[in-house]
N, C-alpha and C positions, 0 to 999 in steps of 0.2 A: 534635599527636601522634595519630595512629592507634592503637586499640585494637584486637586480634584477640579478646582472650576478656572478656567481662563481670567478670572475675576481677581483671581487670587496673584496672580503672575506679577513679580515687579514690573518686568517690560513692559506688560501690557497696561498697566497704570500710570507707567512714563511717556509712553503712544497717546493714553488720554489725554493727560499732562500738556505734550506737546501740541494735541488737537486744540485742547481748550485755549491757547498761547495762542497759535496760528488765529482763532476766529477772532481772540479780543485785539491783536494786531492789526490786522485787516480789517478793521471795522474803521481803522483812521482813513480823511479823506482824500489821503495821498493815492490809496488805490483806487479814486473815482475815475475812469476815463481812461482806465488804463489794459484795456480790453478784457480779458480774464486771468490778471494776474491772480487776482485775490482768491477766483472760484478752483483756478489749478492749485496754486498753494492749501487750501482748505481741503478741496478734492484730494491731495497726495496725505496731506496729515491723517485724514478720515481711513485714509486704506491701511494705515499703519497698525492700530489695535484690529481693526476688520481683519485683516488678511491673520492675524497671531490666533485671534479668536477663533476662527472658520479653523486653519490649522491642527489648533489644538482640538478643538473638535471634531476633527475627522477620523480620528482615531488609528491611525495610521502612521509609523517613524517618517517613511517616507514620505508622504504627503505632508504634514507636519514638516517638515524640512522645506519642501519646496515653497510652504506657504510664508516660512521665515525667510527666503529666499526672495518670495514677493514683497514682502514687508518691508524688506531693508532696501528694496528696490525703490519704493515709496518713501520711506524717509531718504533716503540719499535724493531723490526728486527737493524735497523740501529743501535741504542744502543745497542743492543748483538754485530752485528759485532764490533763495536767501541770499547767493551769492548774487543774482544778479539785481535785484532789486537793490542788494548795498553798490554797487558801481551806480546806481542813479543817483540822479543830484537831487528829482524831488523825494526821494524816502532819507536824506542824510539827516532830518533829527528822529530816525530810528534806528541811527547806528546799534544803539546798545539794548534793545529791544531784539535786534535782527542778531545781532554775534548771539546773545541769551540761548535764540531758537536754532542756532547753528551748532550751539555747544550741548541743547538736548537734543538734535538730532544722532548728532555725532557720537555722543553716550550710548541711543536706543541701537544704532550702527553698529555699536561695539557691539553691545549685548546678543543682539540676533545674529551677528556674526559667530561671537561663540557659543553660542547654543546649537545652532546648525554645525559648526562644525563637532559638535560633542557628539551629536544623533550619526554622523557618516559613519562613527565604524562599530556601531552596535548592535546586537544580534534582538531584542526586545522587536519587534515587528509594531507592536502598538496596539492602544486597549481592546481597540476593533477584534482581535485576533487571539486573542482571552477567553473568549467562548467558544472558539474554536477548539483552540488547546483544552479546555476542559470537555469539551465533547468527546475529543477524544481521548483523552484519559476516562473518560467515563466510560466511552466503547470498551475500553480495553483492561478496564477491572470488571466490567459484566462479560468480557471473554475469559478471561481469568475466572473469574466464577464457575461459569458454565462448565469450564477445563479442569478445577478441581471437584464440581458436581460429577463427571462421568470417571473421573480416578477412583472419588470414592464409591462411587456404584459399580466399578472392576475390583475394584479390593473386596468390597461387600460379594459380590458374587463368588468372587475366587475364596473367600472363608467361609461363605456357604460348601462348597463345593467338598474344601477340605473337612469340614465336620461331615459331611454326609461321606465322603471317602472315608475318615474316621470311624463312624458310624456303620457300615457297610464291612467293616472288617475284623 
């Protein structure tokens, strides 16, 4: 299936997903005082549809790849903190909360993993490069043009020529 808008993307709906988790998590007061656990965790879930988005709109395979590559950078972040907040003893009646957002991470990890690796060995460059490509196809049917414009004005001449040879004898 083709997607037109980043909006449209399962992953990137599950990146939301996960964001909107991580804030209503963090909003308990276990993370008071706890320097910036809450704002790293929030901060890495935020990068997760951010980096798919920017990607897919760069319009570019490679770029787009690299920014899957961020992304899963960022959710894999959330699984670190996730992991360490569960080794604390004040977040343990969030166990099941915390494994929840480790097993969306872990899904969205999957996902952008094999998407990225689909894009490595495809020759499609990306949308960006579409107007390219028809530029020049368009160059090159107004050469073609031009190329059988002057054919048929050698053929026209050369049966001119022949009827006046004709004519002449």
């Amino acid at each position: 299936m083709k997607y037109e808008r980043f909006e449209d993307l399962p992953v990137w709906q599950d990146g939301i997903e996960l964001t909107v988790s991580v804030f209503t998590l963090t909003e308990d007061e276990s993370f008071r005082d706890k320097g910036d656990l809450a704002n790293r965790l929030q901060r890495a879930s935020l990068s997760v549809p951010n980096n798919i988005s920017e990607g897919f709109e760069r319009g570019a395979t490679q770029e787009l790849r690299a920014f899957l590559y961020y992304a899963r950078g960022s959710v894999d972040e959330v699984r670190f903190v996730c992991h360490m907040i569960r080794c604390l003893e004040c977040f343990e009646h969030m166990k099941a909360g915390i494994s929840d957002l480790e097993s969306e991470a872990e899904s969205i990890s999957r996902q952008l993993g094999a998407w990225a690796d689909s894009l490595e060995n495809t020759d499609f460059r990306g949308q960006r490069y579409l107007a390219d490509a028809t530029g020049e196809m368009a160059e090159r049917e107004k050469r073609t043009a031009e190329f059988r414009k002057k054919i048929r004005e050698i053929n026209d001449r050369a049966a001119g020529k022949r009827r006046q040879d004709q004519a002449d004898s």
